[in-house]
VEXDO-609420 format. One line per field, with one value per residue (C-alpha): chain; z, y, x. Coordinates in steps of 0.001 Angstrom, whole numbers, padded with zeros to 6 digits. Example, Ala and Ser with C-alpha at 12.3 -4.5 7.8 and 13.67 -1.06 7.14 Angstrom:
residues 2
unit (A  A)
zz (007800  007140)
yy (-004500  -001060)
xx (012300  013670)
end
This chain:
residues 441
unit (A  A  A  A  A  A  A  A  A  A  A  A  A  A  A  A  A  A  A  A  A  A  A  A  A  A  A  A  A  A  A  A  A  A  A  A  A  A  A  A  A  A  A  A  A  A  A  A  A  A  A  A  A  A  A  A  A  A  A  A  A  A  A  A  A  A  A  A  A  A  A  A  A  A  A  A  A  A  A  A  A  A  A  A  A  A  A  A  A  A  A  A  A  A  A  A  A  A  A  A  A  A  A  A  A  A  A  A  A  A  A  A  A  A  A  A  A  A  A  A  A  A  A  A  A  A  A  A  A  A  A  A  A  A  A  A  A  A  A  A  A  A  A  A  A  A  A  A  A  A  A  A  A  A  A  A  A  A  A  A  A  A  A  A  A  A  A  A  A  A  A  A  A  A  A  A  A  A  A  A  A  A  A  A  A  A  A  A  A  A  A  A  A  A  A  A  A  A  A  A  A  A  A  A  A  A  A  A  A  A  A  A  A  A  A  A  A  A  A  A  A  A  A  A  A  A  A  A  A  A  A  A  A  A  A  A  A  A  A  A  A  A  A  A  A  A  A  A  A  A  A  A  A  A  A  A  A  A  A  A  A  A  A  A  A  A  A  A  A  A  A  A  A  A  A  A  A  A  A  A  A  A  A  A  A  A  A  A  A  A  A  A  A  A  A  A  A  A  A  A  A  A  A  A  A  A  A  A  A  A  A  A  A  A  A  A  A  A  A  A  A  A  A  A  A  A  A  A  A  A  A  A  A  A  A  A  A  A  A  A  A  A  A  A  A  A  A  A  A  A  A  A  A  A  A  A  A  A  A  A  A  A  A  A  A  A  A  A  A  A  A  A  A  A  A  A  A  A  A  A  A  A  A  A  A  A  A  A  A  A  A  A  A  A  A  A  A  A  A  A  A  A  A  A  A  A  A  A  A  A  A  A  A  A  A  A  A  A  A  A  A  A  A  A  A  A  A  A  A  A  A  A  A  A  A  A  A  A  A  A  A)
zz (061268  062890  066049  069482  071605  074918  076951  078391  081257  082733  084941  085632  088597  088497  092088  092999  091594  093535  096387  096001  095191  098082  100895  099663  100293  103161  105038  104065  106593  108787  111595  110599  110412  113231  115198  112401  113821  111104  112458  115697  116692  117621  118585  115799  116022  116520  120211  118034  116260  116744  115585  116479  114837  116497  114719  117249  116591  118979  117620  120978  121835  119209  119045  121922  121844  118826  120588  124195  122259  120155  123157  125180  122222  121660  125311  124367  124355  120582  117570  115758  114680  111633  111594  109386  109681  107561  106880  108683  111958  113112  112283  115047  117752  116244  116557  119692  121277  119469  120864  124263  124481  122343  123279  122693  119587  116181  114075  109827  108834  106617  106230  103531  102572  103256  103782  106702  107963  110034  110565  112559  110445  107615  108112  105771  108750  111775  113052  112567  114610  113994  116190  115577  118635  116932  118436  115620  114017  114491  112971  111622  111044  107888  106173  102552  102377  098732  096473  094143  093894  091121  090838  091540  094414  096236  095153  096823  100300  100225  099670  101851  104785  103456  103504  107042  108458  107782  107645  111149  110431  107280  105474  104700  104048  103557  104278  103111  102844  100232  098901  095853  095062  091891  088646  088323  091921  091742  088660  090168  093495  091670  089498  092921  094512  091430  091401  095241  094968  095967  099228  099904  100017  099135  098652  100000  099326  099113  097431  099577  098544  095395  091940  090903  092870  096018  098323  101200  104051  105612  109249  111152  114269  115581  112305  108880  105471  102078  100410  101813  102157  105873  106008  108272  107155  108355  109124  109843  110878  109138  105595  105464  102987  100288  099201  095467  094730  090968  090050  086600  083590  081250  077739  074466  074666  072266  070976  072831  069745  070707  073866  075742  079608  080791  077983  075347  071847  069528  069840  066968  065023  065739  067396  070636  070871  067342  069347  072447  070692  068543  072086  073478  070302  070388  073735  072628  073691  071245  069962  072015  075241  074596  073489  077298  079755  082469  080609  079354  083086  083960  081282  081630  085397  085022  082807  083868  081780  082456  081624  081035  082759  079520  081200  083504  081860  084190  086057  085673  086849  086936  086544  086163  082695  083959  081171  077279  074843  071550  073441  073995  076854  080548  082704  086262  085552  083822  079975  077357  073560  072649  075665  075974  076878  078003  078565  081142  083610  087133  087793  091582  091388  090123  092439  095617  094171  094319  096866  098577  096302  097008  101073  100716  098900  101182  104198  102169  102939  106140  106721  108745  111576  113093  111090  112616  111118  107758  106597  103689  100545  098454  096128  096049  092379  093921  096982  094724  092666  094944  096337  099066  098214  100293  103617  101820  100542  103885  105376  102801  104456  108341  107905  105522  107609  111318  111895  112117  109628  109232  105618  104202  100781  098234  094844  094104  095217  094704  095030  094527  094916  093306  092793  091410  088323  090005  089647  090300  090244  090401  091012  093312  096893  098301  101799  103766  106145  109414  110822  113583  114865  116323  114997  113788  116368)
yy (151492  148737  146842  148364  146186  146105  144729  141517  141836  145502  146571  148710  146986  147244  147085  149326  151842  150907  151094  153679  156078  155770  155419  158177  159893  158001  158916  162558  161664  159218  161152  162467  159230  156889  158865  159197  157893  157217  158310  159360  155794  154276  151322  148686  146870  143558  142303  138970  141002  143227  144712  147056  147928  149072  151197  151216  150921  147933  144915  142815  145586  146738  143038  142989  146046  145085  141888  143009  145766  143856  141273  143885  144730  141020  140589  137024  134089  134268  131530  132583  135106  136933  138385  140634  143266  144675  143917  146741  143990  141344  138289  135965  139007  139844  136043  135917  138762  137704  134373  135483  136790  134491  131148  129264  130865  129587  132202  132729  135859  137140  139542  141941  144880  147959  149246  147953  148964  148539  150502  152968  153809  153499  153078  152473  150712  148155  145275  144421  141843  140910  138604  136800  134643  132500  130887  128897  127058  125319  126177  124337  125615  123628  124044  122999  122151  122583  124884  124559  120828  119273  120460  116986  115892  120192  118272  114820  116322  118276  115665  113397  116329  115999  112202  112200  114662  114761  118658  118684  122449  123062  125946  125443  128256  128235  131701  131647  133127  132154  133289  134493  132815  131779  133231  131044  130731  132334  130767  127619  127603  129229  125518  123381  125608  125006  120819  120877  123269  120669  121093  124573  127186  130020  129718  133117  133562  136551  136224  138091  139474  141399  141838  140144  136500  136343  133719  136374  134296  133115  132880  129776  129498  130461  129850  131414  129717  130621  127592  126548  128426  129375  128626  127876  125645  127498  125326  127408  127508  130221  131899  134423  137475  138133  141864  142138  145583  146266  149516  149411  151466  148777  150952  148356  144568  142261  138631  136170  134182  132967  132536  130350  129776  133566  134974  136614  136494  137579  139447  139636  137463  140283  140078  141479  144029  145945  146053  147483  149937  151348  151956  154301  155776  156820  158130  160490  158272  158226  155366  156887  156342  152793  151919  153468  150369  152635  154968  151775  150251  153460  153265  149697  150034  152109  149537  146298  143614  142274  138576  138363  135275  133498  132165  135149  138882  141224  139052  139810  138634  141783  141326  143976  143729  142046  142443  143102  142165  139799  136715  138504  140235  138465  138296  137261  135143  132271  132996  130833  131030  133139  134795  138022  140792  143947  146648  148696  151826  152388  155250  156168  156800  153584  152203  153650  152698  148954  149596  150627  147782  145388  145897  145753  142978  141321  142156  140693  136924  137511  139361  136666  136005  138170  139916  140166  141577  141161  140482  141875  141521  144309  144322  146749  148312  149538  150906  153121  153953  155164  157531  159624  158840  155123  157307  157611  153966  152384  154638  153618  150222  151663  153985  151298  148038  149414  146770  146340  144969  144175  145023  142717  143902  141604  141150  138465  137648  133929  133137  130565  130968  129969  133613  135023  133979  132082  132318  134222  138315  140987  144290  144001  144218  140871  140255  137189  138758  136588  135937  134066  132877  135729  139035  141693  144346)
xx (-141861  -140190  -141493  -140867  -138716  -139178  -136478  -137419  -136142  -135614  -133202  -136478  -138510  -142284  -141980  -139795  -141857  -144980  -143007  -140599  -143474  -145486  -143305  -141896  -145559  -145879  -143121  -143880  -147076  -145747  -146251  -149820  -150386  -149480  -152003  -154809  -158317  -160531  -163995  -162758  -161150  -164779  -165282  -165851  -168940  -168080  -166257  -165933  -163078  -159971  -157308  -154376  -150675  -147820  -144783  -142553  -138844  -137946  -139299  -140526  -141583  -143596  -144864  -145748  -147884  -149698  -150632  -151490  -153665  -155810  -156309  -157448  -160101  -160910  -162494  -162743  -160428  -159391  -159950  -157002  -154719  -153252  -149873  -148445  -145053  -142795  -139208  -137215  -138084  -135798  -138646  -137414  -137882  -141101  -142496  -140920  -143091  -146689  -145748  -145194  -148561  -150697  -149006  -152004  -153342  -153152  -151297  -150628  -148980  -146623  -143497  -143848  -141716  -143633  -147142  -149686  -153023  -155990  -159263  -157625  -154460  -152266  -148565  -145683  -143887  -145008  -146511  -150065  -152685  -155887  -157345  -161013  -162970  -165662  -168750  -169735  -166908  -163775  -160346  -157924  -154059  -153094  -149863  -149553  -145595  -143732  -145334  -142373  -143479  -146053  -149464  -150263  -148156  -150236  -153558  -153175  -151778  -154879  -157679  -155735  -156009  -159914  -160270  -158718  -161113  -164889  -166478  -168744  -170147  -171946  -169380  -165769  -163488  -159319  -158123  -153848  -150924  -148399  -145242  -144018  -140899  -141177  -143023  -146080  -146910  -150556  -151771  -149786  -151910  -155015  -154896  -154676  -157181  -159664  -158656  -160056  -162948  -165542  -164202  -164624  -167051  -164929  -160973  -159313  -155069  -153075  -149994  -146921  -143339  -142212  -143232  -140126  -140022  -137840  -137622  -139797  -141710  -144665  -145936  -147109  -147301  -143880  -141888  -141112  -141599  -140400  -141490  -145242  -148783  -149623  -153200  -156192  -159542  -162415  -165574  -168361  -172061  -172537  -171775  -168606  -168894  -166140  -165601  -163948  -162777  -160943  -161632  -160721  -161844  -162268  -161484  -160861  -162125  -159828  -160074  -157131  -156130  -152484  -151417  -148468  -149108  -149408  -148033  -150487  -148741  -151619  -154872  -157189  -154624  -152199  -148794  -149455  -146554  -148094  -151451  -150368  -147821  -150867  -153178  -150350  -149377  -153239  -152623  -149633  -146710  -143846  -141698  -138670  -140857  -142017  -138090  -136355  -136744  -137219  -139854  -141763  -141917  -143552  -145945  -147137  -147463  -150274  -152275  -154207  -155867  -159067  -160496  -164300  -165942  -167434  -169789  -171169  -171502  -169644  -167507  -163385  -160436  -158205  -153757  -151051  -149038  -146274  -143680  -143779  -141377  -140962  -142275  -145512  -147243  -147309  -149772  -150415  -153697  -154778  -155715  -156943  -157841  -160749  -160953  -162004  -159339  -160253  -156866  -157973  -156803  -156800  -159486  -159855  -163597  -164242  -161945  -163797  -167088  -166144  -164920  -168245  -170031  -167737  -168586  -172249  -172130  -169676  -172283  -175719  -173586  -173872  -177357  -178831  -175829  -173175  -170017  -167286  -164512  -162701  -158932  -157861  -155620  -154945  -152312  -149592  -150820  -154260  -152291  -149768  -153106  -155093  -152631  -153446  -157547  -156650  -157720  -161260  -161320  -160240  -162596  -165330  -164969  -165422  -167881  -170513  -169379  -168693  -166275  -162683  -159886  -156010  -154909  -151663  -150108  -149845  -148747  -151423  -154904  -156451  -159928  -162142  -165652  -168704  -170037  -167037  -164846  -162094  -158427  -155443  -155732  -153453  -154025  -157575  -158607  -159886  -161188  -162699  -165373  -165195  -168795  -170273  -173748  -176124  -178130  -176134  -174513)
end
């Protein structure tokens, strides 16, 4: 039997049927849920902290309303801001009503195509804000200009920021936004990131846009981007907490013993393509399923690979399949030689248990001051995955942390961080738990 060809490039899109599938569920429950209160709408527990989205159909004025609202919840004079809407809005109306009300606020953000939410709701279409006032560090909007440039030209514009300003506050954090508008942009920036580690504490990027690269944009400040990372340097008195959800039924671990960039050709001195046609033929899928483009997008999407740390047992970095054909089998991470590959599946109760881990971990960084409120990443796999059990997952995240949070969709999650194995990810939920001095509320 002859080797299964899948076409290199599909006409099927990966994303499109991330996306496709859930809005269509969404919009089933759009109504439901622009008014669903998870726990009754309380009151997070931080004032340090707040959120609010709006979904209504004029853009200023839905800006406007997202803004006024979580101002009203801040009660403070805020630190910063995060931005994030979805493409139906006109982006220059949208900027122009956050700007109206928070003139004087730092701001990142992004555009992304579909899918927002906060602690109070889940919506396939609006405009989120999450705004953060801090009492024990200072923040710095920084944005790092050219991603499509050298690895080394990123690098030097960084330490020079570095050389030019000495850290006052004992933590430093860089919380980003970058987009994807070009294939390699998250192992790309995950490289830079891992060049200027020594300056950082923990490294947090979500990577915005579609699957396939687009030239899709970046907030700062007042203006859009589609070629630099929107980004703010963090230094802190106090530790932030990082939450790390996969989720991931890890199933059969294999040998990496050719691979080229992102692309695995052989594992266990086997062409890659014979290895992964065996697994599904195991699994009762026939030749004629693996040969249809459209049939084999469907297939792959609902597979991950995981990359065991070498150096720490039980640490992964997690990335959708990405494409497989004669070249081999891309990936959205960083791979090497002799690493170890696990193929894994999506399984929702492991997903909500990391989910619940990955908050109590997140929350034992910050035992000993005040959290505030976190901003999340979570890439547009785990959304379509978790299907209509997100309600329980975002909940999850309420119920064990009794604070607020501003979810952004992304297609890739960076971080760099001395407890985790560092890189780019694909497929996980990352967040960057904001904290200030004081005891817990």
């Amino acid at each position: 039997m002859g080797i299964i060809r899948f076409v290199s490039n599909p006409p099927y899109n990966i994303y499109m049927y991330f996306s496709e599938q859930w809005l269509r569920r969404m919009e089933r429950r759009a109504d439901v849920e622009r008014e669903r209160r998870i726990e009754g709408g309380k009151e997070t527990g931080s004032r340090r902290f707040a959120t609010a989205i709006s979904t209504l159909d004029k853009a200023f004025i839905a800006a406007s309303q997202a803004a006024n609202k979580a101002l009203e919840r801040l009660k403070e004079e805020p630190s910063l801001a995060v931005v994030v809407f979805t493409e139906n809005y006109d982006k220059n109306v949208v900027l122009e009503g956050i700007s109206k009300v928070l003139s004087k606020v730092p701001i990142i953000g992004a555009i992304v195509p579909d899918t927002i939410y906060n602690e109070e709701s889940i919506v396939p279409r609006g405009i989120g804000v999450a705004l953060w006032a801090t009492n024990s560090a200072d923040v710095i909007p920084f944005l790092i200009k050219g991603v499509t440039r050298s690895e080394e030209a990123i690098v030097e514009d960084i330490r020079r920021f570095f050389d030019r300003s000495k850290i006052k506050r004992k933590y430093a954090y860089l919380l980003g936004i970058a987009p994807n508008i070009s294939d390699d942009i998250p192992t790309k920036l995950a490289r830079v990131f891992g060049k200027v580690a020594e300056f950082f504490d923990g490294v947090y990027v979500g990577v915005v846009g579609e699957f396939k690269p687009s030239p899709w944009s970046v907030i700062y400040n007042g203006d859009t981007y589609s070629d630099h990372v929107s980004a703010f340097i963090i230094e802190s008195d106090v530790k932030f907490g990082t939450l790390l959800s996969q989720g991931f039924h890890p199933f059969i671990p294999f040998k990496v013993t050719s691979v080229e960039d992102s692309v695995i050709k052989e594992l266990n001195n086997i062409p890659v393509v014979e290895v992964f046609r065996s697994i599904l033929q195991r699994m009762g899928y026939s030749d004629e399923d693996l040969s249809d483009p459209i049939k084999a997008g469907k297939i792959l999407s609902r597979f991950y690979v995981e990359v065991a740390d070498p150096s720490r047992h039980g640490r992964f970095k997690t990335s959708i399949i990405k494409s497989l054909d004669d070249r081999g089998l891309k990936v959205s991470t960083e791979i090497s030689v002799n690493d170890t590959l696990w193929f894994a599946k999506a399984d929702l109760e492991d997903m909500l248990e990391g989910t619940r881990k990955g908050v109590q971990l997140a929350l034992s960084y910050v035992k000993d001051s005040s959290p505030a409120g976190f901003i999340i990443f979570e890439n547009y796999t785990r959304i379509s995955a978790l299907g209509d059990e997100i309600n329980k997952d975002k909940s999850n995240i309420r119920i064990l942390s009794n604070l607020g949070f501003l979810g952004i969709p992304t297609v890739a999650e960076i971080i760099i961080h001395p407890d985790f194995y560092s890189g780019s990810q694909s497929g996980v939920m990352l967040g960057t738990l904001l904290a200030n001095k004081g005891e817990q509320p």
